[in-house]
N, C-alpha and C positions, 0 to 999 in steps of 0.2 A: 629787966625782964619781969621780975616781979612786979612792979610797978604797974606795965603794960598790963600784966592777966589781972591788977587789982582795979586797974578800970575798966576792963571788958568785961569782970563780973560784977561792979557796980550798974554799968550801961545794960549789961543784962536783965539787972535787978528791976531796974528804973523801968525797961522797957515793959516787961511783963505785968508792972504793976499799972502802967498805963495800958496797955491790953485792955487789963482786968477790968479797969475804970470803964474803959468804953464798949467793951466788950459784954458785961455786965447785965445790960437795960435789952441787948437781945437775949441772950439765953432765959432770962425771968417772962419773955413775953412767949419765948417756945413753951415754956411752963404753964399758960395759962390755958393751953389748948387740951382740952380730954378726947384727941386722936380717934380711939375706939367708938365712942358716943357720935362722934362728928363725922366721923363716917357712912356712917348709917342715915346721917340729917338726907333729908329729903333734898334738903336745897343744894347740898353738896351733890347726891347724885344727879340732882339736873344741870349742875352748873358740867359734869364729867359726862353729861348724855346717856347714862347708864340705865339699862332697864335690867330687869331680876329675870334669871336664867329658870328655865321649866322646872329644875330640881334643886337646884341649890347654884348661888355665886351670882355674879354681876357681867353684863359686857357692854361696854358704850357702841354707838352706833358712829362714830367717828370711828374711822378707820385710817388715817394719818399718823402714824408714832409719833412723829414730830410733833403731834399738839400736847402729848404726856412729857411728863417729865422724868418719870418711873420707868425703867422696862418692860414694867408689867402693868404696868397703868389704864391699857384698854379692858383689864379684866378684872384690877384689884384694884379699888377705891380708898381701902385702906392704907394700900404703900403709896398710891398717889396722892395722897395725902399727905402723907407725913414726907416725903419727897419735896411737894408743893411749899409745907412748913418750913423745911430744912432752908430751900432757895428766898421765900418770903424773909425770913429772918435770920440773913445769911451774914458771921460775921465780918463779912467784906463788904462794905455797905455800896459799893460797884454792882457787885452779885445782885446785893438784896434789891436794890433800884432799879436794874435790869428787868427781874422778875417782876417785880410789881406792877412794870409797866406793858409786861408782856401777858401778865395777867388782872389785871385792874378791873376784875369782876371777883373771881378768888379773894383778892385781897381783902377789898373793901366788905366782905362778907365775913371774912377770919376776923379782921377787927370788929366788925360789929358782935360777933358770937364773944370777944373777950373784953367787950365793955366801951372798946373808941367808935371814934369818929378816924377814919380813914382820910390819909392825906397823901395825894398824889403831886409827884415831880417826874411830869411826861410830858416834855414839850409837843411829840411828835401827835401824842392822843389829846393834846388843848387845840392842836392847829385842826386835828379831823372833826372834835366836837365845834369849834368855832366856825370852820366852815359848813356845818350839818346846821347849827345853829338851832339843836330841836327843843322842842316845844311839847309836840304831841303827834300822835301814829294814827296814820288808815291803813287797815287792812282791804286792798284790792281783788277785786276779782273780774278777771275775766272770763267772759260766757263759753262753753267750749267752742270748740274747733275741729271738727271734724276731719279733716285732712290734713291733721297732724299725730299721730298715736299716742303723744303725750301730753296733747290735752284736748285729747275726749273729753274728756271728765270735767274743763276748766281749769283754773289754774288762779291760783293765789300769789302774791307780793306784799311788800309793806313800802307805805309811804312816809317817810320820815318830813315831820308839819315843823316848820320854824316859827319863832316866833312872832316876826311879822308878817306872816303868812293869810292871804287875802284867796280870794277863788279865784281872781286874774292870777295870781301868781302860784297856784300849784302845780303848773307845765316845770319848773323850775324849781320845783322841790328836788329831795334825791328819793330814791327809790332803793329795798333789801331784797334781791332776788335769789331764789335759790333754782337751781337747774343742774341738769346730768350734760354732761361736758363729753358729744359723744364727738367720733371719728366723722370728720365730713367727707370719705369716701364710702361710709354706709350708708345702702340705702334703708328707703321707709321699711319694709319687711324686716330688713338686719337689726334695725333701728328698735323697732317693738320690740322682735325677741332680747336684745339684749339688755332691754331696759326692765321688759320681764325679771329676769335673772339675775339686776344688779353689776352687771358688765360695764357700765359706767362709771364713772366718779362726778359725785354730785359738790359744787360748792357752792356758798355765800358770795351774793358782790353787791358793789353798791355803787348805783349810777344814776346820772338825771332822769326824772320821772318822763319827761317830754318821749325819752324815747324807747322808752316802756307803752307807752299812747300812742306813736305812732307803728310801733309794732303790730299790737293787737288792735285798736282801734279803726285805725289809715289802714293797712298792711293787709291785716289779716278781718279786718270789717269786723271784729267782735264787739257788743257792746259790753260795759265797762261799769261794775259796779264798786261804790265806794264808802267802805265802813268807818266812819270815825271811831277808833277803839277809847274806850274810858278808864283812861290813864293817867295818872298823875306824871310833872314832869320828873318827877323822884324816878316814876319806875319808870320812865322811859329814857332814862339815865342807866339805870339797873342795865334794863337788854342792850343799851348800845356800848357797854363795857363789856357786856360778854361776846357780842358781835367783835369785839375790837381782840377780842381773846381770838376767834376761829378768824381769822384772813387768812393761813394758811390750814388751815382743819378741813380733811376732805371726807365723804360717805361716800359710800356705793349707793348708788341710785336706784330705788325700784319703782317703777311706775303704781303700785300697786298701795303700798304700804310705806315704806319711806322713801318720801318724795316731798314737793315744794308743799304741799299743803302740811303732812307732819313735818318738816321740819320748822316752819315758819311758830307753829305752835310748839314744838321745842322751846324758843327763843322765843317765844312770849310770856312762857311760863315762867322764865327769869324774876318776871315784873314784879311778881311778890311771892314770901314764899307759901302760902298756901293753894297755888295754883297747880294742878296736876291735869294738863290739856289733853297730854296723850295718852293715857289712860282709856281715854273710849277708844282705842283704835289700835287693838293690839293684831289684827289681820289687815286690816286696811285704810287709806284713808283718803275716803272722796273729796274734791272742795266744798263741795256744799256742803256736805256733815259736817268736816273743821268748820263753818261756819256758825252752821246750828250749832256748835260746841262753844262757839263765843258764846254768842245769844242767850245761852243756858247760864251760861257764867257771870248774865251781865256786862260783856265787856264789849257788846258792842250797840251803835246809835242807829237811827235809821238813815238808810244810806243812801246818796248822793247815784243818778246815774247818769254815766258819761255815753250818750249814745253812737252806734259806729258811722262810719266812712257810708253803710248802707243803710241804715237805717234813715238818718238821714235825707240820702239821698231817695230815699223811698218815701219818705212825708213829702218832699216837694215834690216827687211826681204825683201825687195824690192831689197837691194842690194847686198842680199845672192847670190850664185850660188847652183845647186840642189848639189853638191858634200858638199858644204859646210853643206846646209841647213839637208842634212843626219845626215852629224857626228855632229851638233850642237845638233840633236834630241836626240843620243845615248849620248853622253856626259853630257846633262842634265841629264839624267838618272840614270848616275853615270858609261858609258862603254867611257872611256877616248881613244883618237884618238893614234894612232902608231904614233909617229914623222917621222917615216921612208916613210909613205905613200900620206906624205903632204907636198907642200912647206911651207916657214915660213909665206909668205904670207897666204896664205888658214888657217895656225896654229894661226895666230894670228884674222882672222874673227871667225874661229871656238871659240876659246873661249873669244874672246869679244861679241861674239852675245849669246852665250851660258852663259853669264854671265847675261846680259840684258834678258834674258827671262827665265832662273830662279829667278832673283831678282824682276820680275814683277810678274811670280806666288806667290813670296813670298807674296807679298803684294797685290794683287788680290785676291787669297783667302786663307788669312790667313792661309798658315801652320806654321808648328810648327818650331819654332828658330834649336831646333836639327832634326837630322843631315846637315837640309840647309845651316843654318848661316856656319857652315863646309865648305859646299861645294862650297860655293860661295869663302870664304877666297883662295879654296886650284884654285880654276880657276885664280884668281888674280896672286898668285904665281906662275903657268902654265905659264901664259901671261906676264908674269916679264922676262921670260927664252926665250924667242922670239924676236930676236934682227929684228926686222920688225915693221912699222909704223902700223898705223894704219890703214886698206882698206875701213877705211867708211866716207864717207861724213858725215856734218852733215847734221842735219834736216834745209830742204829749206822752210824759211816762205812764202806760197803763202796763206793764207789763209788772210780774209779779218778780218780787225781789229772790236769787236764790234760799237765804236761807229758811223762806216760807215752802218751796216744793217740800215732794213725799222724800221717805228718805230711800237711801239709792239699796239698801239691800231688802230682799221680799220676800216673803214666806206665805202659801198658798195652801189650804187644805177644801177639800171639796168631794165632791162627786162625779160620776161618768154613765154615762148607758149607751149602747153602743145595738147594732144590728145583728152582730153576727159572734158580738162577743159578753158574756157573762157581765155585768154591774158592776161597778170596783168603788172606790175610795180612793182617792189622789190626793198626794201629798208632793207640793213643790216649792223648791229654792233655789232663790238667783242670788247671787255674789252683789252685781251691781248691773246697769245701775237705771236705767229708763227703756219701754219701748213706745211705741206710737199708740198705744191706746189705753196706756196710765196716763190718769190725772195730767194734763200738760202744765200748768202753774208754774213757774220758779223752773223753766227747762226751754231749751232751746228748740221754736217753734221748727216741725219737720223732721229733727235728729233720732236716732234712735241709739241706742249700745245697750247692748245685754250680754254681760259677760260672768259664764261658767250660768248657765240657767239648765236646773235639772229638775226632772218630774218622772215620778214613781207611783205604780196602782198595786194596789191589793184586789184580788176581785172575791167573787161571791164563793168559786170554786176552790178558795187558797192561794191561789198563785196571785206571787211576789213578781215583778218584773220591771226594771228599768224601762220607761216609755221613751226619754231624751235626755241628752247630754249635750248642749248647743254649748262648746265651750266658745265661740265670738257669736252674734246676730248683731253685725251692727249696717245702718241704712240713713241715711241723709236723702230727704225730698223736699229741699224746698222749691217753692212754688215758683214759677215761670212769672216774670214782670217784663213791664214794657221800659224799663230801663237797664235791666241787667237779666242774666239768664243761667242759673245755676245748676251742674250739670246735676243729674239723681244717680246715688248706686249705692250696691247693697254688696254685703260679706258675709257668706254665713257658711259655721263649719263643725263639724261635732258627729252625734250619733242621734238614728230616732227611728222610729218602726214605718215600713209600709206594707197596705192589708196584700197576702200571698194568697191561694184556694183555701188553707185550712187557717192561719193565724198570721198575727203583726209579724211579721219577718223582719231582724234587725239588719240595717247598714252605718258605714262611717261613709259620710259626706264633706264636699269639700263647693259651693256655691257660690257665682257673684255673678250679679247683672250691673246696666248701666242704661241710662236712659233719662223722662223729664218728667218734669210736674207739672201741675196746674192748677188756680183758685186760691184758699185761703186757707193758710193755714191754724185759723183760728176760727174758720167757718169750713167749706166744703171742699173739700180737697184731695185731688184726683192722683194716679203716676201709673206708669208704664216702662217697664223694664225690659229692655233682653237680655234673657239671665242663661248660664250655664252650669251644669251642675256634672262631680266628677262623682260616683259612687261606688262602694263595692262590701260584700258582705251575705249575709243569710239569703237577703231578702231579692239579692241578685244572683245567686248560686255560686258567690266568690269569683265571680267575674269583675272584671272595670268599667262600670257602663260608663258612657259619655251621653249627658243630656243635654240638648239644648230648644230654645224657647220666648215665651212670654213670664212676664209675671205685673201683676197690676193690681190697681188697690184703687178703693173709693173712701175716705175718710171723713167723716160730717163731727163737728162737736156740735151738738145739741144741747143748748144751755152751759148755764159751767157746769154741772155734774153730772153731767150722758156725754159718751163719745161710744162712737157706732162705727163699724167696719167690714166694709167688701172688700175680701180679700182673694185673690186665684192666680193659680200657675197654672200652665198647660206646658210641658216640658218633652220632647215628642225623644226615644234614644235613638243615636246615631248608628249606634250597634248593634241595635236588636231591631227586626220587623216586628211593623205592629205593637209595638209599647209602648206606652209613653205612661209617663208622671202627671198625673192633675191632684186637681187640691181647693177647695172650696172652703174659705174660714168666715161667718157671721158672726160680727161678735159684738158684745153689746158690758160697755164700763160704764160703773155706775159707783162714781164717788161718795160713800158716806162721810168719811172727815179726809182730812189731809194723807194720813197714814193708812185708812183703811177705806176697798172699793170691794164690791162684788161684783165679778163678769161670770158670763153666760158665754157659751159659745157653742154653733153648731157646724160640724165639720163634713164634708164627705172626700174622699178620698177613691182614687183609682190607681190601682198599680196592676199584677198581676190577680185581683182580687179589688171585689169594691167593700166600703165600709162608709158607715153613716152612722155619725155617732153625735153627742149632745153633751155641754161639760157643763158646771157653775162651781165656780171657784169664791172663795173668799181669800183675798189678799190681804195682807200685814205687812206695812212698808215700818224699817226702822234704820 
């Protein structure tokens, strides 16, 4: 018996002292870490997505526990920290290589704060890099979208560039998207407000670029702009370890402020650590400003534009002939051209444009795969038998890059004189982000959204008084073509005066018409609405009127730095004789640089009371 306890406290001896041995070269490297200090690193709270609290303390914008490792990790940087340490250099070297490779942005950043060079044993993350094979990143942007409420504003991704990556082969890149992961039994209305509110969970994925392009592109006809960022492959090493950290890390989604464009610059600010992206965007964040916000930083090249499914299709009917543009109509229809009656030139427009504007109806409004998918293949083979070039140009980029437009939030100070009412001083601010008679550059031709746009007068007498509170004004017109025909309508909802016998009488309104356009939207351009308006307030005696009507507009841009505008409703109520809503707006933009215009405007208005009044505004876009 003695014997036995005399080797089990030898074996004890032995084993402990081997512990110690190996155990050893982890605890001196926990050692090297000053916790307190590293906490506070900058690059530490980006790598934890933590922004500083209005009064004191930290909260990450992850909102998934399961990406901490702390319990209290979404709010304390410090025990997620030392948490993080404990697992990085964990005496069970299972543990600590788990960790390592579940966080292999962490790591690689602890070591470099205490002198190494970091060294990973992660098969799973060699096979994801190996297959990514990157190289170097474009940051994407597609144009907005107006008939979708999450990307009004446009919409940003990243293109992950390989190394032997050509322009034939960026269909076959992979693509970093970030999106709110909503309920597909909500509709568009549900859809807004809850992306408003963060009602979503927003995550990271990463998928073939192809089909990122035919989404917005094909799909959704958006054109496609494309930022090569200036990146070393170090640091584009950096962000795809931390990407490899969140595959399960989810946020609350707000269309407003944290959404795909702040997060994207999240996760680029990985790249190095004196990068602080999000910073300019602590209320919100447009795409085009996260872009301007590269540009500022240098980190991005000029970009590459990928034009849409219409666009397009819109250069070659520009470049059609009416002979052509006939038999392209019947040919789509399935009455196929005599070859005896056409040169091979006119044979081979006819059915390459007749290919482009059947395969854009496919995808505009969804028909059905049979008999198209057919008939597209059999035009192909048509155009195979056509030993003739091709008679089209392509598409010429003159349109202006987003990150050169104004920027999307506006600030207005000015003056007023009015008929019936005392002089004032006007002071006005819009949130975001474009209407039809700012500066159109770098925005998508016909669109409009203006969202929270407010305006306040002082006048001559003292009185203070809220003039509007448009919290949506948003309107899409584009122009009527002889290939495609897009419908026009407008939403608009908020608060704003109409003249009563004595003074502006306030209402809350609720407005939207629907109707078409015509001309150019880059020259003279027309639309016509029948619009309905829901009101009730001062200015109607706390009744609910019901209006309905006209509304139409005449638009000329005159050189690039004049745009001019006839604007009018005539709105007649359903409920009341003899009333109606009219509204008369002249208005004249006059671009001095990018970010600053001065407009003029003259109004008259009819309600229960007429008013005729005259504005000049000075605007400051930032």
């Amino acid at each position: 018996m003695r014997l036995l306890n005399a080797f089990a406290s030898l074996f004890s001896s032995i084993s402990l002292i081997i512990l110690c041995l190996f155990s050893a070269p982890t605890f001196a490297e926990k050692s090297d870490f000053d916790i307190p200090t590293l906490a506070k690193h900058a690059y530490w709270l980006k790598l934890g997505h933590y922004l500083p609290q209005t009064f004191s303390g930290y909260d990450s914008t992850i909102d998934s526990q399961t990406f901490f490792l702390s319990p209290h990790g979404k709010t304390e940087p410090k025990q997620e920290l030392t948490a993080t340490i404990d697992a990085l250099y964990h005496a069970d070297t299972a543990v600590a290589q788990a960790t390592q490779c579940r966080y292999p942005a962490r790591y690689t950043w602890l070591e470099s704060q205490a002198g190494r060079t970091a060294t990973l044993d992660c098969p799973e993350l060699e096979r994801w890099k190996k297959v990514l094979d990157p190289e170097a990143m474009t940051l994407v942007f597609p144009t907005a979208f107006m008939n979708n409420p999450s990307s009004m504003f446009g919409h940003t991704l990243l293109r992950i560039d390989a190394k032997d990556q050509t322009r034939n082969k960026e269909l076959v890149a992979f693509a970093v998207n970030f999106a709110a992961e909503p309920n597909e039994n909500d509709n568009a209305a549900l859809y807004a407000a809850k992306g408003l509110f963060g009602a979503y969970p927003g995550q990271f994925t990463v998928m073939p670029y192809y089909r990122k392009v035919r989404e917005y592109n094909d799909i959704e006809s958006r054109d496609i702009w494309e930022y090569a960022l200036n990146l070393s492959e170090q640091e584009v090493n950096r962000v795809l370890l931390h990407l490899w950290e969140m595959q399960n890390a989810t946020f609350d989604y707000y269309f407003l402020d944290e959404n795909c464009s702040y997060q994207l610059l999240a996760l680029l600010q990985l790249a190095r650590e004196d990068l602080q992206l999000v910073n300019d965007f602590p209320f919100q964040a447009i795409p085009s400003d996260t872009v301007k916000t590269l540009a500022n930083n240098n980190l991005i090249e000029t970009p590459n534009f990928r034009a849409s499914f219409g666009t397009r299709l819109l250069n070659m009917s520009e470049q059609t002939s009416p002979i052509v543009f006939e038999a392209a109509q019947k040919t789509k229809n399935g009455d196929f051209p005599d070859h005896k009656q056409y040169s091979a030139e006119q044979l081979a427009a006819i059915y390459e444009f007749t290919y482009e504007w059947l395969n854009f109806d496919f995808y505009d409004q969804g028909l059905p795969r049979d008999p198209y998918a057919q008939r597209l293949t059999q035009l192909l083979a048509l155009r195979s038998q056509v030993s003739a070039a091709s008679p089209f140009e392509p598409v010429a980029n003159t349109s202006v890059a987003p990150d050169k437009g104004h920027g999307s939030t506006r600030v207005g100070i000015g003056a007023s004189t009015s008929k019936y009412r005392p002089d004032a001083l006007s002071l006005e601010w819009r949130a975001a982000y474009h209407d039809l008679l700012d500066p159109q550059d770098g925005f998508v031709p016909g669109a409009q959204i203006s969202f929270v746009d407010v305006a306040m007068s002082h006048d001559e007498d003292g009185k203070t008084q809220l003039d509007k509170l448009y919290l949506i004004d948003a309107m899409t017109i584009a122009p009527k073509k002889r290939v495609f025909s897009s419908l026009s309508w407008n939403i608009r909802a908020g608060f704003d005066r109409l003249p009563t016998a004595h003074e502006q009488s306030s209402r809350w309104f609720a407005q939207g018409g629907i109707g078409q356009s015509w001309g150019e939207a880059d020259g003279l351009h027309a639309y016509a609405l029948w619009s309905t308006a829901l009101s009730h307030g001062d200015a109607s005696d706390d009744q609910l009127n019901i209006a309905t009507g006209i509304e139409s507009g005449l638009l000329w841009q005159l050189a690039d730095d004049h745009r001019l505008g006839l604007q009018a409703q005539y709105l007649p109520l359903l409920n009341r004789d003899s009333l109606s809503q009219s509204q008369v707006d002249m208005t004249w933009n006059w671009r001095i640089t990018s970010d600053w215009s001065i407009r003029s405007k003259a109004r008259y208005q009819h309600w229960e009371g007429e008013e005729m009044s005259g504005q000049i505004m000075s605007y400051f876009y930032f």
